[in-house]
C-alpha positions as CSV (number, residue, x, y, z in Angstrom):
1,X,29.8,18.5,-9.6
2,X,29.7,19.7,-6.1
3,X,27.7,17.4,-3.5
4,X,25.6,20.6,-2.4
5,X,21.6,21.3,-2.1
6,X,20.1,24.4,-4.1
7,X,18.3,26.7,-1.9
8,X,14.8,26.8,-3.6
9,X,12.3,26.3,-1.5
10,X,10.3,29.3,0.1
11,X,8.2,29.2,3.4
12,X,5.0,28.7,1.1
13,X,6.3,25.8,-0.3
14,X,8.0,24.2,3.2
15,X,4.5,24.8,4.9
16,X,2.8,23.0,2.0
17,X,4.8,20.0,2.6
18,X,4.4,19.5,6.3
19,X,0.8,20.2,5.7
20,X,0.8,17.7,3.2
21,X,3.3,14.9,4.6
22,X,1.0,15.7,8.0
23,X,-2.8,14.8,6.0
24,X,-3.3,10.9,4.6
25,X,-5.8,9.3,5.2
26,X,-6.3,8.3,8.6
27,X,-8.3,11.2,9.5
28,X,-10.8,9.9,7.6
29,X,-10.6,6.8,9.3
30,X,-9.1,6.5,12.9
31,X,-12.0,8.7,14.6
32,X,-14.3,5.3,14.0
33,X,-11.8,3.6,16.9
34,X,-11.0,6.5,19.1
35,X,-14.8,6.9,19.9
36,X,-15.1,3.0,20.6
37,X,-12.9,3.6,23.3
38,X,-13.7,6.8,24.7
39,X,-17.5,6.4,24.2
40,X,-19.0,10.2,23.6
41,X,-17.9,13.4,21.6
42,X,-16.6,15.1,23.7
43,X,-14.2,12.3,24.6
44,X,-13.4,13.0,20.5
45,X,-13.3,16.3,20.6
46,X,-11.3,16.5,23.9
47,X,-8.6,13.8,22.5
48,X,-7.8,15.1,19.4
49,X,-7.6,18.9,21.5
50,X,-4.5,17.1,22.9
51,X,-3.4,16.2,19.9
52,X,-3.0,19.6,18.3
53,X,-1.4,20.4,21.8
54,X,1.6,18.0,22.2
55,X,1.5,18.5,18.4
56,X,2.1,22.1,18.7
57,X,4.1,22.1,21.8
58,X,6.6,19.7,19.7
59,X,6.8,21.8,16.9
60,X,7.6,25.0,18.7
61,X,10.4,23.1,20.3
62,X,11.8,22.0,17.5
63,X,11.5,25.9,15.9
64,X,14.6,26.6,18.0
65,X,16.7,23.4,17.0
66,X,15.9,24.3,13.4
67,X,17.1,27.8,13.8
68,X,20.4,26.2,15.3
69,X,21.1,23.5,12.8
70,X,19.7,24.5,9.6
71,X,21.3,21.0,7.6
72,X,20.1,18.7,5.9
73,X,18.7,15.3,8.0
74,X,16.7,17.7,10.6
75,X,15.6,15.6,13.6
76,X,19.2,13.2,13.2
77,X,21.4,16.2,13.4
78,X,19.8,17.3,16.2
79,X,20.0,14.2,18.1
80,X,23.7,14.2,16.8
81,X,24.3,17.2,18.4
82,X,22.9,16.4,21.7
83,X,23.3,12.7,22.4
84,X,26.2,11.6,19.8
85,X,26.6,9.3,16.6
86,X,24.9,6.6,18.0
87,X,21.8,7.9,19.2
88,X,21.3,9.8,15.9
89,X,22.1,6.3,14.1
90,X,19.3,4.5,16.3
91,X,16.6,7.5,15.1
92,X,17.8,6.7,11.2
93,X,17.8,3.2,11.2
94,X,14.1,2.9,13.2
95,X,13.0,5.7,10.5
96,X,14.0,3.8,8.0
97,X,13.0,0.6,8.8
98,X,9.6,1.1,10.3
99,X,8.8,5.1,10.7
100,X,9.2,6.3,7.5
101,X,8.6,3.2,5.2
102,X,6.3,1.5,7.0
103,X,4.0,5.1,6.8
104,X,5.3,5.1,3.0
105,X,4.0,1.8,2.7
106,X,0.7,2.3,4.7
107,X,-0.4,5.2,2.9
108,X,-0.1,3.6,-0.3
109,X,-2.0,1.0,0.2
110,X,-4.3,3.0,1.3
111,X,-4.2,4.9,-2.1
112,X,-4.7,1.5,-3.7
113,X,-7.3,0.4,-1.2
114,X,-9.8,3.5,-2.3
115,X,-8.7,3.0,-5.8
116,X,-10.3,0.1,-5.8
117,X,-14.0,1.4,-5.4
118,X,-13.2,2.9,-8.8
119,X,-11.6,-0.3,-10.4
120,X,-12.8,-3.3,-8.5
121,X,-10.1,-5.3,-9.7
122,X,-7.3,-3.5,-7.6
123,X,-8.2,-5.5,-4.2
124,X,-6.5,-7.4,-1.1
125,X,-8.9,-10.4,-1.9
126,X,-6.5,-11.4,-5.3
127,X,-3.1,-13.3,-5.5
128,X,-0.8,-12.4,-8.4
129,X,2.1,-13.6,-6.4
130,X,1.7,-15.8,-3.3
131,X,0.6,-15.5,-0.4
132,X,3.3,-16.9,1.8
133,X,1.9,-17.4,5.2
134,X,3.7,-16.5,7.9
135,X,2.2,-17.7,11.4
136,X,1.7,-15.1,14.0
137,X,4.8,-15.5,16.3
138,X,3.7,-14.8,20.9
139,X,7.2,-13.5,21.4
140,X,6.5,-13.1,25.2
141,X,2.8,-13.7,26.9
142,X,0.4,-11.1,25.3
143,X,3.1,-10.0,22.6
144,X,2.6,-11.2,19.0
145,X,4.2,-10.4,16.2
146,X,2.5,-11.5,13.1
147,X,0.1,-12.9,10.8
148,X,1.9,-12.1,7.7
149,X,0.4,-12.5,4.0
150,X,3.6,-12.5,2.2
151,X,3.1,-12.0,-1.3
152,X,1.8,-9.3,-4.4
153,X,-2.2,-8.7,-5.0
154,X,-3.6,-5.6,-7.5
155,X,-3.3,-3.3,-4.7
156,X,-0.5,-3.9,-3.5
157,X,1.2,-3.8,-6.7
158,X,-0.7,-0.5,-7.4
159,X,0.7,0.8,-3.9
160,X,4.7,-0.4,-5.5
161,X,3.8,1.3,-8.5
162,X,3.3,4.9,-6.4
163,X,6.2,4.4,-4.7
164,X,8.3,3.9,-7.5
165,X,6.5,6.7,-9.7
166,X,7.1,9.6,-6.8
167,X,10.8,8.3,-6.5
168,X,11.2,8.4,-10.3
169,X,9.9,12.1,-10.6
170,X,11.5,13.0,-7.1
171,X,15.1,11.8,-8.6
172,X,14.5,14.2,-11.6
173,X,15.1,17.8,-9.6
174,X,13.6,19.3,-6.0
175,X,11.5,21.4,-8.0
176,X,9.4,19.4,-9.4
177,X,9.1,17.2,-6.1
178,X,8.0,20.5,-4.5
179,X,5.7,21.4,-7.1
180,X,4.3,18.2,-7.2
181,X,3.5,18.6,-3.0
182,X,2.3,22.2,-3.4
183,X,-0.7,21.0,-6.1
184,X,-1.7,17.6,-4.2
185,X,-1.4,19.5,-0.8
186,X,-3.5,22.9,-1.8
187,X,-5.9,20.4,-3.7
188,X,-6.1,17.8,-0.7
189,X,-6.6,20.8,2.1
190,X,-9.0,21.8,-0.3
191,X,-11.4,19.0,-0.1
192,X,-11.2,18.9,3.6
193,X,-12.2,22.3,4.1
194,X,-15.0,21.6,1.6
195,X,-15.9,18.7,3.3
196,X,-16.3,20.9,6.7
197,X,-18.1,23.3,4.9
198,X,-21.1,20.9,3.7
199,X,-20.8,19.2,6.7
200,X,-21.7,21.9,8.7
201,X,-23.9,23.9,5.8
202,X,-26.5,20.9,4.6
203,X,-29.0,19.3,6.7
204,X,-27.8,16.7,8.7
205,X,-30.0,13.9,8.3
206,X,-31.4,12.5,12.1
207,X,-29.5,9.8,13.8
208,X,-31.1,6.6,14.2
209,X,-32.8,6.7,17.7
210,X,-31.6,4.1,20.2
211,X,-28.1,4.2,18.3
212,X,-25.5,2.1,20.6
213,X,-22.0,2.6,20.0
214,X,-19.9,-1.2,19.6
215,X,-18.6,-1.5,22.9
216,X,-14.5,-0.6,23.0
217,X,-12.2,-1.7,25.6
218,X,-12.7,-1.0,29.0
219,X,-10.0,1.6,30.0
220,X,-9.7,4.3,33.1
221,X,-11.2,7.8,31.2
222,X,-7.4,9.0,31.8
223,X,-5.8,6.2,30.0
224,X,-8.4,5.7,27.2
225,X,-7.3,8.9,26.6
226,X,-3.5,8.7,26.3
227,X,-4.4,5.6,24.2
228,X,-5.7,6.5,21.5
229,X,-3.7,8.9,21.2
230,X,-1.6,6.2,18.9
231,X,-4.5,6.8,16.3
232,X,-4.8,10.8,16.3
233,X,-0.7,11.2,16.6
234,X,-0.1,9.0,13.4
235,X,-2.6,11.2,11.6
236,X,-0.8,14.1,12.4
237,X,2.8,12.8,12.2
238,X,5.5,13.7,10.1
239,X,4.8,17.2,10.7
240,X,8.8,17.2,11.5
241,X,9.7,16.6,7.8
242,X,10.4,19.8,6.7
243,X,13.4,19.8,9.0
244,X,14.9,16.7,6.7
245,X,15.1,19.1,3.8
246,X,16.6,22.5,6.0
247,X,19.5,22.2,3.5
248,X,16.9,23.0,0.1
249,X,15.2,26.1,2.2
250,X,15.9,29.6,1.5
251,X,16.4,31.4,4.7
252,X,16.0,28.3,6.6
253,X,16.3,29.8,10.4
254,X,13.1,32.2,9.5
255,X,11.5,29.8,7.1
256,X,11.6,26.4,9.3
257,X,10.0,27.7,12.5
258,X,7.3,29.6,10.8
259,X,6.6,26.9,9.0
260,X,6.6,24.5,12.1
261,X,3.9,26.7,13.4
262,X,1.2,27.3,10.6
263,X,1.2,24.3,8.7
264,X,0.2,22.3,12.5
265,X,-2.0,25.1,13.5
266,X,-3.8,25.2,10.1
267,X,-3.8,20.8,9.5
268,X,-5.1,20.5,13.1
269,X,-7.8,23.2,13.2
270,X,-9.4,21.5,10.0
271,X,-9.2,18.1,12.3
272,X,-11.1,19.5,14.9
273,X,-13.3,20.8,12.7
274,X,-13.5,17.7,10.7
275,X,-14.5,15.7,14.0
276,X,-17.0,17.8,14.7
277,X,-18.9,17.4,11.2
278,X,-18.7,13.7,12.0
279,X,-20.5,13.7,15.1
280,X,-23.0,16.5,13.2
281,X,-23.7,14.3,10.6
282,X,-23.5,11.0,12.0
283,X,-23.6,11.0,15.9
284,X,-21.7,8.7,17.8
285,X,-22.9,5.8,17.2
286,X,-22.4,6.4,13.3
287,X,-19.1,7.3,13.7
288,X,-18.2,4.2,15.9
289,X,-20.0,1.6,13.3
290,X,-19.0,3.3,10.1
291,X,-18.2,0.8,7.7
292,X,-14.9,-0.3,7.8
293,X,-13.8,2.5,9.8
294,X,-14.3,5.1,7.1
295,X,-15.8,7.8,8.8
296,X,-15.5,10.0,5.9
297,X,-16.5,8.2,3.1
298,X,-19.8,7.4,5.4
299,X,-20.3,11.2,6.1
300,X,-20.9,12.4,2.8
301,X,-22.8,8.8,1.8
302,X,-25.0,10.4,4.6
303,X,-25.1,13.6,3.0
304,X,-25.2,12.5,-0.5
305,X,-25.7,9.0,-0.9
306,X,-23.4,7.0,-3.6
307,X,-21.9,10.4,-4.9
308,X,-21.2,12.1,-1.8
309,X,-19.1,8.1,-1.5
310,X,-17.3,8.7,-4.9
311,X,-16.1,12.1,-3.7
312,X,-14.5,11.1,-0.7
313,X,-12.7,8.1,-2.1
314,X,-11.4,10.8,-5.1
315,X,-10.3,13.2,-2.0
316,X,-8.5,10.5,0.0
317,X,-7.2,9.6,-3.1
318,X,-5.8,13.0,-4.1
319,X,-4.7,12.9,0.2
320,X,-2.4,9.7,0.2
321,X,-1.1,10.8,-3.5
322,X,0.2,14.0,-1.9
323,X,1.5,12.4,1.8
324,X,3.3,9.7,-0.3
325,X,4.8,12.4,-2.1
326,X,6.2,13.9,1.2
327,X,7.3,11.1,2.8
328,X,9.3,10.1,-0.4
329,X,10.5,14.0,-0.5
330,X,12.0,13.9,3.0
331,X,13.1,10.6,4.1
332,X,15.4,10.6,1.4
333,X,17.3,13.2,2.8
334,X,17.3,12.3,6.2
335,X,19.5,8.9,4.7
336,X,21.4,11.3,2.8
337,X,22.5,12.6,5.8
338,X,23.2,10.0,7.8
339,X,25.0,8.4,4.5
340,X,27.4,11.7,5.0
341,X,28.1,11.3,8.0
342,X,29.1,7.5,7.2
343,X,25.7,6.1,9.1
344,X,24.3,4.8,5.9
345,X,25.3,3.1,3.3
346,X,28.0,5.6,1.6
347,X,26.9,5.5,-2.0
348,X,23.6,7.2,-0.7
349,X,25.6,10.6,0.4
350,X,26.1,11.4,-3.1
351,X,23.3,13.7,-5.4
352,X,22.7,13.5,-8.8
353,X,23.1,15.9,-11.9
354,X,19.8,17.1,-11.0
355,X,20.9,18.1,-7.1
356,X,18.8,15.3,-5.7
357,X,19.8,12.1,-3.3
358,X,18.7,10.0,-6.0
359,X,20.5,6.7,-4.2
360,X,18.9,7.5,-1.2
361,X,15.3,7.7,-2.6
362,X,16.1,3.9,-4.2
363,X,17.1,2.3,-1.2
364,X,13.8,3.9,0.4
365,X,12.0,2.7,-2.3
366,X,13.2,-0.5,-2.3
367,X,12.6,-1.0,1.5
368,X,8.8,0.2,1.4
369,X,8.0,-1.4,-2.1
370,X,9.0,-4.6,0.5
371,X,7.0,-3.8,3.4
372,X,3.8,-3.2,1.2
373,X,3.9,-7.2,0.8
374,X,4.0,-7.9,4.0
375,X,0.1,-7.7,4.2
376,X,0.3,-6.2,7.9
377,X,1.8,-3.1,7.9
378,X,-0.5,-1.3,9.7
379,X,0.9,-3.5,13.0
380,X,4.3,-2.3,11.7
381,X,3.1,0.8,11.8
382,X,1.7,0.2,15.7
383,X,5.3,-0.8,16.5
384,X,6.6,2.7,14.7
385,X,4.4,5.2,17.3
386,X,5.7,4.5,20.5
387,X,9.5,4.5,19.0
388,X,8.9,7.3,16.8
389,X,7.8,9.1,20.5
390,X,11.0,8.2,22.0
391,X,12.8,9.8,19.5
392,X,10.4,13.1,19.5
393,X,10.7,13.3,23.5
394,X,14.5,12.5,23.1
395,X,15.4,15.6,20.5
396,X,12.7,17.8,22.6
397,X,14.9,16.9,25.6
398,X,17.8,17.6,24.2
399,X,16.7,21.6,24.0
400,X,17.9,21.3,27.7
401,X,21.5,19.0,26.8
402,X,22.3,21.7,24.2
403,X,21.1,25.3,26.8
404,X,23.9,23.7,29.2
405,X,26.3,22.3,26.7
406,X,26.3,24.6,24.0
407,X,25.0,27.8,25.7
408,X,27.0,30.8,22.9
409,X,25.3,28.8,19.8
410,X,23.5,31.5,18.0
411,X,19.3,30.7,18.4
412,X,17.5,32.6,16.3
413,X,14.5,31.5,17.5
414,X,14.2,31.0,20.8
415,X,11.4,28.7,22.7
416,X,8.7,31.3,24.2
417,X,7.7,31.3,27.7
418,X,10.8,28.7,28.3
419,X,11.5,25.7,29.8
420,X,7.6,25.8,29.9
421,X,6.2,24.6,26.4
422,X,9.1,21.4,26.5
423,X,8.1,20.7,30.1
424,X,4.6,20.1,28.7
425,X,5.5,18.6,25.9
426,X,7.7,16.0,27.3
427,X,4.9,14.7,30.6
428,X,2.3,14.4,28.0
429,X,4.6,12.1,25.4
430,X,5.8,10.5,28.5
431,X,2.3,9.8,29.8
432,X,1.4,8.7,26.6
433,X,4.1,6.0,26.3
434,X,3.6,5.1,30.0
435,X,0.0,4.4,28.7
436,X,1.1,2.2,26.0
437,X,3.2,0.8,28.1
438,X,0.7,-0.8,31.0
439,X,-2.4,-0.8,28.2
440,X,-1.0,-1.7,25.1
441,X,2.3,-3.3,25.3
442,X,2.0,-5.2,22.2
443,X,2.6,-1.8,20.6
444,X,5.2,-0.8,22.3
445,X,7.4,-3.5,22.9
446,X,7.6,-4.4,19.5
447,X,8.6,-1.0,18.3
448,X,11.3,-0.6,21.4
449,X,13.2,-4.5,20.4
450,X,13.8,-2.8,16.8
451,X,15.2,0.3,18.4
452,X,17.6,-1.7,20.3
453,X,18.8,-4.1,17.8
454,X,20.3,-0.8,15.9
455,X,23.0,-0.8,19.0
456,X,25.1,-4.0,17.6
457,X,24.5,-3.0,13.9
458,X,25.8,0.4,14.6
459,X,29.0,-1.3,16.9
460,X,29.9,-3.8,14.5
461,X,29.0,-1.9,10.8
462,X,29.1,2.2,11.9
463,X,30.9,2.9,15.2
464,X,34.1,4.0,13.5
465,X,32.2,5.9,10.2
C-alpha cells in the first residue's frame, strides 16, 4: 500500500472546514470580556474590525506559500522551507502540545459544558475520578502557572468521549471526515446567520436605564485594544488548517488561496454582524454582565426567554461538534508530516487502509483526552495565543526569506499590492505581542518557556531525523 493522500477534496469542501475549524464557541462568549475592557460599542465593533484585518491580511499571505508548497503539514513546511528543521519542529511540537490540543480540548469541554443545560448531570461540580489538586505555582513575580483540578467529572468525560468519537470516524476514510465538517459547518453557519437575522428583525426589548458596565482593567485605549485581541483572535483561529491537509485537495494551488480568502471573509462578516445584534439587543452593559459570559445564550433569552436559551445552547452545541471535528481533521496531518520528515514519532508517518494518519490522530487524541483533565485549559490556551502569533508572524515573514532565497520557485498566486499586505500584517501581530508583553505577561511568558523547551528536545531526540 503506498503511503500517499487521495485527492478528494474540492474548494467547497476546504472552505467548509476553515469556516468550520474557525467558529466554536467563543464568539458566543468572549465579547462579554472585550467590552469590560474597552468600555463602549464601538470599542467592540472597532476591535473585532481588526480582527477580520490581521485575520485577512494573514490569510492572503499565506495564499502564496500555499500555491508554493501544496504538501501536506501546511504552515510546518513552510517554516521548513524558510527557517530550517528546527524551527518547523518548534511550530509542531507547541501545536501539539498546547495550540492544537489545548483548543481540541477547550472546545470540547465547552460542548460538554452546554450539554449540560440539557442533562444536568454532565457538570464541572462532580468527581468520578479525583480531583488531584495541584497548587498554583508564581514561577517569576506576577507569573503563575496553575491551579489545576486534576482529575475526570461528567463533562469532562463527555468532552474525552468527542474526542475519541471524531478520531474513531476520522480514522475510517477523509471522506467521511469531510462530510462530517461540510454538515456540522453549513448547519452551525446556519444558526449564526439565523441568529443575526432575528437579532436584527424582532424587537429588541429596551435596556435597563442607568445600566453600568463591571468595571475592566484600566488600559491606554491603544493597548486595550491590542489586548483583547487574545479573545477575538482565538475565536477566529485555525483559519490556517486547511493548509495541514494541501496534500487531500484537488487542485490545491487554485483551491487553497481561494479558500483562505472566503471562508475568513464570510466567518468574520457574520462576527461583525453578530456583535452588532449584541449590542442591539442587549446594550453594553448586557453584554458586559451576561451571565457567565454567554453573550449568546443571553441574547436570544432576551428575545425569547427560556427557548430562545435552549436554541443557543443546541447551536453552540452543533458549533463545537463541528470545530472539534476540524481540529481533529487537520492536526493529524500536520504530525503526519512532521513524523515524515522524522520530527515526530515515526510510526505516526504511516496511513492506514483507509488513506488516513490514523496513528497520528491517536497520539492527538491521547494528548487532548489528557489536557481535558487538567481542569484549566482555558489558561493553556492563554499560553497557546501569543506562541501560536510567533509562529503566524514567523511563516508570514518568511514570504520575504523565500522572495530572496528562492526567487525562480513557481507562485501561482502571488501577494497583491506586495510587500504591502505582510508589512501590515506583521506591525499589527507585533504590536499585539508587544501588548501582551508589557500588559499581560502571564500570557505570554508562559506560552514562549514551552516554545523554547522544544530546542533541547529537538537537539537531543530529532537533530539528526
Amino acid at each position: 500500500m503506498a503511503n500517499v493522500y487521495h485527492r478528494h477534496i474540492g474548494p467547497f469542501s476546504a472552505t467548509m472546514l476553515i469556516a468550520g475549524s474557525m467558529v466554536g464557541s467563543g464568539i458566543f462568549i468572549v465579547p462579554a470580556e472585550m467590552i469590560r475592557t474597552g468600555g463602549t460599542g464601538s470599542f467592540l465593533l472597532l476591535a473585532w474590525g481588526l480582527t477580520a484585518a490581521l485575520t485577512l491580511l494573514g490569510a492572503h499571505a499565506y495564499g502564496e506559500l500555499a500555491g508554493m508548497f501544496p504538501q501536506a503539514g501546511g504552515q510546518f513546511v513552510y517554516l521548513k522551507e524558510s527557517y530550517g528543521r528546527l524551527v518547523a519542529f518548534l511550530y509542531g511540537w507547541t501545536t501539539f502540545l498546547i495550540i492544537e490540543t489545548g483548543a481540541l480540548a477547550a472546545v470540547t469541554m465547552a460542548f460538554g459544558k452546554f450539554l449540560g443545560m440539557f442533562l444536568p448531570g454532565v457538570n464541572e461540580a462532580r468527581f468520578l475520578v479525583g480531583p488531584l489538586e495541584v497548587r498554583a505555582l508564581e514561577v517569576v513575580p506576577g507569573i503563575v502557572v496553575g491551579p489545576y483540578h486534576l482529575g475526570l467529572t461528567p463533562a469532562r468525560l463527555v468532552a474525552i468521549a468527542v474526542i475519541l468519537l471524531l478520531s474513531a470516524l476520522n480514522a475510517r476514510g477523509g471522506r467521511l471526515g469531510i462530510w462530517i465538517q461540510n454538515v456540522f459547518t453549513v448547519a452551525k453557519l446556519g444558526s449564526l446567520a439565523g441568529l443575526i437575522l432575528v437579532g436584527l428583525l424582532v424587537t429588541a426589548p429596551a435596556h435597563p436605564s442607568g445600566a453600568v458596565i463591571p468595571p475592566g482593567p484600566a488600559l491606554p485605549f491603544l493597548a486595550a485594544l491590542l489586548v483583547v485581541q487574545s479573545g477575538s483572535l482565538f475565536s477566529s483561529d485555525s483559519w490556517n488548517s486547511v493548509t495541514f491537509i494541501a496534500a487531500e485537495i484537488r487542485e490545491p494551488r487554485r483551491s487553497i488561496p481561494l479558500a483562505l480568502l472566503v471562508a475568513p471573509l464570510l466567518v468574520l462578516g457574520l462576527y461583525l454582524l453578530a456583535n452588532a445584534v449584541y449590542l442591539r439587543v442587549l446594550g453594553p452593559a448586557g453584554i458586559a454582565s451576561a451571565p457567565g459570559d454567554r453573550v449568546g445564550t443571553a441574547t436570544l433569552h432576551a428575545l425569547f426567554g427560556p427557548a430562545g436559551s435552549s436554541a443557543m445552547a443546541l447551536a453552540i452545541l452543533v458549533s463545537t461538534f463541528g470545530c472539534a471535528n476540524g481540529l481533529v481533521l487537520a492536526g493529524s496531518r500536520l504530525y503526519q508530516a512532521m513524523a515524515s520528515e522524522g520530527l515526530f514519532f515515526p510510526m505516526a508517518a504511516r496511513l492506514n487502509s483507509a488513506g488516513v494518519p490514523a496513528r497520528a490522530l491517536g497520539f492527538q487524541a491521547a494528548w487532548a483526552c489528557l489536557l481535558t483533565l487538567t481542569g484549566n485549559y482555558a489558561q493553556l490556551l492563554e499560553f497557546s495565543m501569543a506562541a501560536a502569533t510567533l509562529f503566524y508572524v514567523l511563516t508570514v515573514a518568511g514570504i520575504f526569506v523565500l522572495r530572496r532565497t528562492r526567487p525562480t520557485l513557481e507562485r501561482p498566486v502571488r501577494i497583491f499590492a506586495y510587500p504591502l499586505p505582510p508589512l501590515l500584517y506583521l506591525a499589527g501581530a507585533l504590536a499585539f505581542m508587544a501588548a501582551l508583553l508589557i500588559y499581560r505577561p502571564s500570557f505570554t511568558w508562559p506560552g514562549m518557556v514551552l516554545v523554547l523547551l522544544g530546542v533541547p528536545v529537538y537537539l537531543v531526540s530529532f537533530r539528526r531525523g
